[in-house]
N, C-alpha and C positions, 0 to 999 in steps of 0.2 A: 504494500500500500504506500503508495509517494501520493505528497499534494504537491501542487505548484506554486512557491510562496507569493509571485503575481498575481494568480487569480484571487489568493487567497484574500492579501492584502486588500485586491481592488472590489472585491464583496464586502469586505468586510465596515473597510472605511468609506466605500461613496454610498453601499445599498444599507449599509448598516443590519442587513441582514442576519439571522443568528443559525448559520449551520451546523454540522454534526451533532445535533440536539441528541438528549437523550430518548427520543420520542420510538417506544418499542411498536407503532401503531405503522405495521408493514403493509396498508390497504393505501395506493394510489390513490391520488386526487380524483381520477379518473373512476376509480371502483368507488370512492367515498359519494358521488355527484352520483349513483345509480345507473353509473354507466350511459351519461350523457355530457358531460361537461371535462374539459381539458385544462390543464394546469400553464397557468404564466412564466415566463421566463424564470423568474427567484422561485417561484414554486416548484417546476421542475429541477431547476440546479438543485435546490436544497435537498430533493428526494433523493439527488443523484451521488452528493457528497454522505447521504447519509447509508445509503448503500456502499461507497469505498470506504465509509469509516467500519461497517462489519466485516470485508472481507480483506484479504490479502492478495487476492486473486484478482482481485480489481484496482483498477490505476487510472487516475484524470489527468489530462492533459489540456493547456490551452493553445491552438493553432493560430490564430489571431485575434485583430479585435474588428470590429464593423464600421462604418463610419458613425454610428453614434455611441461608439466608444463601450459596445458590450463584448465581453468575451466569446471569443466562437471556442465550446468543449468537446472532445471528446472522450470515449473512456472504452477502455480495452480491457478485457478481463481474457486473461490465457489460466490454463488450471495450474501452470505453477508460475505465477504471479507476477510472470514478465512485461515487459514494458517495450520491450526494443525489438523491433520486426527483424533484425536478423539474429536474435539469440532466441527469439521463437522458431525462424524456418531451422535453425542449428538442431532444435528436436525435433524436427520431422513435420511440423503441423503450418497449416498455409493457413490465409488471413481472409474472412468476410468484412466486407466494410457495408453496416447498415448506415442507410441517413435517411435521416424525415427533416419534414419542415422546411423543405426548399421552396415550397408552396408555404408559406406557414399557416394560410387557412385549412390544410389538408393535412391534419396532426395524425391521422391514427396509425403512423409507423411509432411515431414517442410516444403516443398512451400503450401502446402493442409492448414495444421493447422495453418499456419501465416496467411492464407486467413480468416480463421474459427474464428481464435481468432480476429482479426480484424475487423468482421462482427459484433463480440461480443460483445466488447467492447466497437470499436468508432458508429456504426450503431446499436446495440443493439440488430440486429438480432436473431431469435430463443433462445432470455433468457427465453422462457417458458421453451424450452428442460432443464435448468437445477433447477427445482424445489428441486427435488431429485438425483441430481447427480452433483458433482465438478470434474472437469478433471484435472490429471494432467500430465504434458505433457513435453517431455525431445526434444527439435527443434533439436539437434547432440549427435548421445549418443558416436558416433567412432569420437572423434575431432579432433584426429593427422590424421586422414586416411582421414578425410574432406579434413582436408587441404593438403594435396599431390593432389594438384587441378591440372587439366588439359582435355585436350580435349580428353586424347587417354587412360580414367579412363575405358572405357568399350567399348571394340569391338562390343559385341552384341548387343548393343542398342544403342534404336534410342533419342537421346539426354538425358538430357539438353546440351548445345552446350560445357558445361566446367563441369566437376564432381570431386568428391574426390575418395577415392581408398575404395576396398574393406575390407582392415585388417588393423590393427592398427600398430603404428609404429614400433611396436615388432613384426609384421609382422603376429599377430595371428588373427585369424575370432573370434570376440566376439559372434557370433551366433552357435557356438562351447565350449562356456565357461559357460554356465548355472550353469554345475554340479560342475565342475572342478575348476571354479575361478582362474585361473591363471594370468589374468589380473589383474592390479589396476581399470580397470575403473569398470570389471564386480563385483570384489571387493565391490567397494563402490554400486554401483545399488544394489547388494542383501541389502546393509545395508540402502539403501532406499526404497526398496522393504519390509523391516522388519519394519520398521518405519509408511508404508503407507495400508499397505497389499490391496492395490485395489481388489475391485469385478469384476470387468472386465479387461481386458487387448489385445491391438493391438500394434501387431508390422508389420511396413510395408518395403516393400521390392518389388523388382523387381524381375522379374522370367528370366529363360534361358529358352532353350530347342526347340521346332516345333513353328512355326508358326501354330495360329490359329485366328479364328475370337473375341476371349474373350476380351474384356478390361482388365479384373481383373478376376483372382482366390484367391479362398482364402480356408487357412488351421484352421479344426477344430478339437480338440482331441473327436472324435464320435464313435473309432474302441474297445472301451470297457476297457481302461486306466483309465477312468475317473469312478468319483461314478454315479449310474446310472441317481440319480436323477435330479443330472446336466449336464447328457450327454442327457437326456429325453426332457431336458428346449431347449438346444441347438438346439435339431431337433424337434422339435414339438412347440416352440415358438421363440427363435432367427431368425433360418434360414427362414422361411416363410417370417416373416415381411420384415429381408431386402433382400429378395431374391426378393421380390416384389415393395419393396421399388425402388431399383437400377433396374426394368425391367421396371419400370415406368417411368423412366428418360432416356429409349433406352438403358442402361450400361448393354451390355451382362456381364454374372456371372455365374462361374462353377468352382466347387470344383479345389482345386489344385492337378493336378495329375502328373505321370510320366509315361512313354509308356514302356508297355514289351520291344521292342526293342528302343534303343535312337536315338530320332527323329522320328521315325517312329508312327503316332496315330494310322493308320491301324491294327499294333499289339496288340491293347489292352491296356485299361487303368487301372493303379496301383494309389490307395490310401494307404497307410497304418498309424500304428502309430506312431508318435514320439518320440525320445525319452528325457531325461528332461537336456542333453546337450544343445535342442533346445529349442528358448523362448516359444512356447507354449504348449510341451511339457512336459517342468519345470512348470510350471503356473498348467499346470495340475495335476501334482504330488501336488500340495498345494493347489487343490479343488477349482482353481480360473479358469474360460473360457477365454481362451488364442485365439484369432482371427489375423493369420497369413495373410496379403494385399500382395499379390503378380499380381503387376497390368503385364501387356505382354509387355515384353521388347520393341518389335518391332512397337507398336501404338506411335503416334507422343505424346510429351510428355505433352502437354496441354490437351489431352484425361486421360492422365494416372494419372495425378495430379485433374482434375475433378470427375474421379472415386472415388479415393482415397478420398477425401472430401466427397464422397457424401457419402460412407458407413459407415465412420467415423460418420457422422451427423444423418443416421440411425437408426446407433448402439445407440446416446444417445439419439434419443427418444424414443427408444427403453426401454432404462434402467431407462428412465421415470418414465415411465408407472412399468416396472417390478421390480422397486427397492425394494421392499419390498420383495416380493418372491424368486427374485436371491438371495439377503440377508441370509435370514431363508434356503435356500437352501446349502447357503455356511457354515453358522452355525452348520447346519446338519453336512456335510459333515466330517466337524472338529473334529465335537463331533465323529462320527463314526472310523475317521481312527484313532485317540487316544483311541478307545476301547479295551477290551479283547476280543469283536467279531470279530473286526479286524483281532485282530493277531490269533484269531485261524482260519481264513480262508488262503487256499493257497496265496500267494501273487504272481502273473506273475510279473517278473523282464524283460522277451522278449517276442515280437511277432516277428509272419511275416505273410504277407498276405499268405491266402489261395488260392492258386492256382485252385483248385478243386471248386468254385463256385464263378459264377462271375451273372451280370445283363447286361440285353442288357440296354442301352444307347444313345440319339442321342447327336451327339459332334458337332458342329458348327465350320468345320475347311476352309481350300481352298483345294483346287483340289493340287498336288504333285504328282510329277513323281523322281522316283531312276532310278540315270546314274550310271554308272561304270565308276568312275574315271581314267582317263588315267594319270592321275599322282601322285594318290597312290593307284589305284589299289581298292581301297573301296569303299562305297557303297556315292554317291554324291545325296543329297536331295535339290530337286529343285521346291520352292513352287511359285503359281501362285495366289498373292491375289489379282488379278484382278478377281479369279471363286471361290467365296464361295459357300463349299457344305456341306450338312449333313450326317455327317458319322451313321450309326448305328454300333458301337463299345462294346464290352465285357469292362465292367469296375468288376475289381478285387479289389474290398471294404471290404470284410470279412477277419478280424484277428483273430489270433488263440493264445493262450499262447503257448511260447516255452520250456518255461524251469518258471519252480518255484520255492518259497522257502518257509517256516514257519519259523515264523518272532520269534525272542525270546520276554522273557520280557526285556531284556533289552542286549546293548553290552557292553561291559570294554575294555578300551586301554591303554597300559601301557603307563608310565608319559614320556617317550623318544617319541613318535611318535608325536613330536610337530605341525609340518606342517598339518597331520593329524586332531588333534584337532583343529588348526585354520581355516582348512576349514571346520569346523561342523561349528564354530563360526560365517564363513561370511555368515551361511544359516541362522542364528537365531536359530540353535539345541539349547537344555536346555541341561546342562551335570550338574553332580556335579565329586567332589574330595573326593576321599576315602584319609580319614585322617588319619589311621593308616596300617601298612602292613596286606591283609587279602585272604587268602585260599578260593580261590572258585569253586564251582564245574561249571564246563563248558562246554558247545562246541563248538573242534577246528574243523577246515580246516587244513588237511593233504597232498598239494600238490605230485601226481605222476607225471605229466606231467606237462612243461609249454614251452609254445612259443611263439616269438613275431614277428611281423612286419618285415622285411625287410629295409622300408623307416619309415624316421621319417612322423607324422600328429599331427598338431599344436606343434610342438616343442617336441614330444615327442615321446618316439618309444614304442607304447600299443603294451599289450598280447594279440596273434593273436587264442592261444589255450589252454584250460589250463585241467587238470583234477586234482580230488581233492578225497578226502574221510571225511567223520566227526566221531569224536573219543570225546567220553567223556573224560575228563579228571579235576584231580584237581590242579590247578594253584596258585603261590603264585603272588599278585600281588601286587606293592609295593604302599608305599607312594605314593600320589601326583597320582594316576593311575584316568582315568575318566572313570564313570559313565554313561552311555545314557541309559536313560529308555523311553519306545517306548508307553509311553500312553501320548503321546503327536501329535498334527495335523501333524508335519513334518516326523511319522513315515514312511511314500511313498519315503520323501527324504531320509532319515537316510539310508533305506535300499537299495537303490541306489547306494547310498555312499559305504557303508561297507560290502555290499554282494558281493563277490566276481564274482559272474552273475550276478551283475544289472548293469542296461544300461545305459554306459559308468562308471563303478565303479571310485573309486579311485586305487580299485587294475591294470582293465583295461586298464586305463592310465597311469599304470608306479610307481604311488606313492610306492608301495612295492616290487620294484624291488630288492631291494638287501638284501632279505629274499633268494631270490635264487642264491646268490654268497658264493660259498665255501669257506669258509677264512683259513680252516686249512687242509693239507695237509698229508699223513705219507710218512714218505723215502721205498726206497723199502726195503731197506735191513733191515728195522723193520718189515717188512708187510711181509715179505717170510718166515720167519722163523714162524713169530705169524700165518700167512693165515693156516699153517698146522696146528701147536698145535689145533685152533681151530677146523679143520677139525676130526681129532682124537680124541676131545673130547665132539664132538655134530654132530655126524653122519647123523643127518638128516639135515646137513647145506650144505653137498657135494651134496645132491638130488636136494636142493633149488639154488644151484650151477650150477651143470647139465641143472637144467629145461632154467634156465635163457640164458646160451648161445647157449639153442638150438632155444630159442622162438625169441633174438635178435644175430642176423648177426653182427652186428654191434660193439655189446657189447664182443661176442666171438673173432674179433678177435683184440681186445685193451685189451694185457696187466696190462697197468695201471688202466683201468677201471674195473679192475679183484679185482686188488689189492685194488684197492677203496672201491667196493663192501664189501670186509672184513672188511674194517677199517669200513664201517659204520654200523658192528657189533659190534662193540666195546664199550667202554662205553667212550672210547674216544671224540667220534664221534661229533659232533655238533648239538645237540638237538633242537638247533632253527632253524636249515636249513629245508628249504621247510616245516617252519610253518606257517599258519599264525596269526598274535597278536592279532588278535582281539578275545576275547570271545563273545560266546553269552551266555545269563543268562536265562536259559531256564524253570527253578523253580522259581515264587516268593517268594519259602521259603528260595532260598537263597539271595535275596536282604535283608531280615529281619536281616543278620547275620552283611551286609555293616555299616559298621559307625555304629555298634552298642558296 
């Protein structure tokens, strides 16, 4: 049992709050409220401190703080009492990372796991399940959004009677921030995430959308994202177990889907893939099975918090048994995507489901009837779960790659794109620093086209379209420029990150926006007299002229964009507009030249 005298102190002295009570009254806030109501931030910690003050086997830790200055916890409990994820893998046992409250109106993974951990600890329940496996477990991972508590946190759902909000107090969805890091708190999770690298991973969450008869769905990366050998484990030895598991205890269970039409199940059921913005979609780009809890909003919330616990409790006997093999699985995995086999195969950066073949299905919904609203006119969905019925539905499960890349041996980014580099850094990328100025041969990205957004999404207004070309070229790159070589396990992220099609890039989201802002201008009365000389002494420049304002409307009849057109013949011109910085190092004969 270790405390951390930081968090210690900073409970102590700013909440004034009174932990490791002697308070022997082991029923959750949660079981106290009749199993409707959920525990506040100080009310959860306090349970949670007073749970590692019984055991020895349990250990708190604090990962960072939020921007309103709470502590983000977590707490690991291994059966002999370790603290440090490589003197746990040292005895043979791999790591679950549960987290709730990334929604933090959507608590019933921390009413579940305070129940779980509790079983554990003071009743001792199901310590066989962890021979081979230590949990670690984060009770709020959104804390400022917890705390915006209130009864009217979530229209669609059916309790707890008081909840916290969906976004954080910067008003962003952490469950949008995987790739992108924009947060402090997702910030520090990746640098908890690098420190712990768990084998398994649940995030849990409450669903929107139709009424149906499910307790719980739940999202797996199965659509062909993942490597195969771990996508093979998933459906042919995860999913059965607790597919069986949880049908054994009455807890209906079915993939997490969405309907061709919304709301409507009638229309056909959509699964597809994730992409690694999202927690199990990230999880899967770094070869680890990521298990999204999406229990149904609408079931009374004692059902929803039982579910929740139970697949949870599943899953680790599960990884019991399997830990050895998920292990060697994930080892694999590592090994493979920091290969040169790797990178000489395609890499899919998007999917989308394939519309063109689907499976028939029985869906277990209620009976619904569509009104025509008489006061908008739309389409009004009116379900009757007093008549549960079984739909036979088209479920659309098959993904397709949309777009691909071939991955280099390595990229370089010059030493200015600082924010850039920092976000390799909060994945755990490996970079190094060219220490002297050095000429490399490379491949750039050429943007012709680009467009974005209209409305900002998460604070930010992403390219909505973009088109590009790739051009060899030899670049000088200076001092202090980084390095990323791609025979390393994060090569899935890297290229995520820095490909300008991967899903949710940095580029996508804006980080290089102002590669496409013009900074230098020519007057006209410089550009009229030079537009002709040019004209007159490169005749084939008036054809290329011609063609342009017959092929755009738009362009022909702007003037100024005429005159533009010339000057970015020039050698005036700005060389770095609609480039973009990053190399790819597509020879390993030219890494030999770097730091040499």
């Amino acid at each position: 049992m270790k405390f951390y005298t930081i968090l210690f102190i900073s409970l102590f002295t700013i909440f004034k709050f009174e932990l490791f009570s002697q308070n022997t009254d082991w029923q959750t806030y949660y079981e106290k409220s009749g199993c409707v109501a959920t525990p506040r931030y100080l009310e959860t910690m306090d349970f949670i401190y007073r749970l590692d003050n019984q055991s020895d086997k349990l250990n708190i830790g604090v990962f960072g703080k939020s921007p309103q200055q709470r502590d983000l916890v977590y707490t690991i409990y291994d059966k002999d009492g370790l603290a440090n994820p490589t003197e746990i893998r040292k005895k043979g046992r791999i790591i679950l990372l549960v987290e709730a409250c990334i929604h933090a109106g959507e608590s019933e993974g921390k009413d579940a796991m305070l129940m779980l951990m509790r079983d554990l600890v003071v009743n001792k329940t199901n310590e066989n399940f962890f021979d081979h496996v230590s949990i670690l477990f984060i009770p709020i991972f959104n804390v400022d959004g917890h705390e915006r508590f209130s009864k009217y946190g979530r229209i669609n759902q059916n309790g707890p009677t008081e909840m916290g909000w969906r976004t954080t107090a910067q008003n962003l969805n952490l469950n949008r921030d995987f790739l992108k890091a924009d947060t402090p708190e997702m910030q520090a999770w990746l640098k908890l995430y690098n420190t712990w690298q768990p084998e398994f991973f649940i995030d849990t969450h409450t669903t929107d959308g139709a009424d149906y008869q499910y307790v719980i769905t739940y999202g797996l990366e199965l659509s062909g994202n993942m490597q195969a050998a771990l996508t093979n484990w998933q459906t042919s030895v995860y999913l059965p177990f607790v597919t069986s598991q949880m049908e054994s205890k009455n807890m209906l269970i079915f993939p997490y889907v969405s309907f061709r039409n919304w709301y409507d199940p009638r229309s056909g059921l959509l699964s597809g893939v994730a992409g690694p913005m999202f927690s199990q979609g990230y999880t899967a780009m770094r070869n680890r099975p990521g298990l999204l809890i999406e229990t149904h909003m609408l079931k009374p919330y004692n059902q929803r918090v039982e579910a929740t616990k139970q697949i949870i409790l599943s899953t680790i006997e599960l990884l019991n048994q399997e830990y050895k093999i998920l292990s060697e699985l994930i080892q694999k995995a590592d090994l493979f995507t920091a290969s040169k086999a790797f990178r000489g195969m395609p890499f899919p950066t998007k999917f989308s489901v394939d519309m063109t073949d689907s499976s028939q299905v029985e869906f277990k919904g209620f009976d619904y009837q569509v009104q025509k609203s008489d006061l908008t006119d739309g389409d009004w969905f009116v379900y009757d779960n007093q008549k549960p019925i079984i739909m036979k539905l088209s479920l659309f499960d098959h993904c397709k790659p949309t777009t691909f890349v071939t991955l280099p041996e390595a990229y370089i980014l010059p030493a200015e794109w600082i924010d850039i580099i920092q976000r390799l850094k909060y994945h755990g990328v490996k970079m190094q620093q060219i220490e002297t100025p050095t000429s490399i041969n490379v491949e750039t990205y050429f943007f012709t086209k680009i467009d974005w957004h209209s409305k900002p999404y998460e604070g930010r207004f992403r390219v909505s379209k973009m088109e590009f070309e790739t051009r060899a070229s030899k670049i000088m790159y200076p001092k202090g420029s980084i390095l990323i070589l791609m025979d390393q396990p994060l090569a899935p992220i890297i290229a995520h990150l820095l490909e300008p099609n991967g899903n949710g890039s940095l580029l996508e989201w804006g980080f290089f926006n102002q590669i496409f802002e013009q900074k230098e201008y020519a007057e006209s009365y410089v550009m009229e007299p030079l537009a002709r000389k040019m004209l007159d002494s490169t005749p084939e420049l008036k054809a290329e002229f011609e063609l342009i304002k017959q092929n755009d409307t738009s362009f022909a009849k702007d003037p100024e964009e005429h005159l533009n057109w010339f000057y970015s013949k020039t050698p005036w011109w700005d060389q770095k507009y609609m480039v973009y910085p990053i190399g790819r190092v597509m020879d390993m004969v030219e890494l030999q030249s770097i730091n040499n």
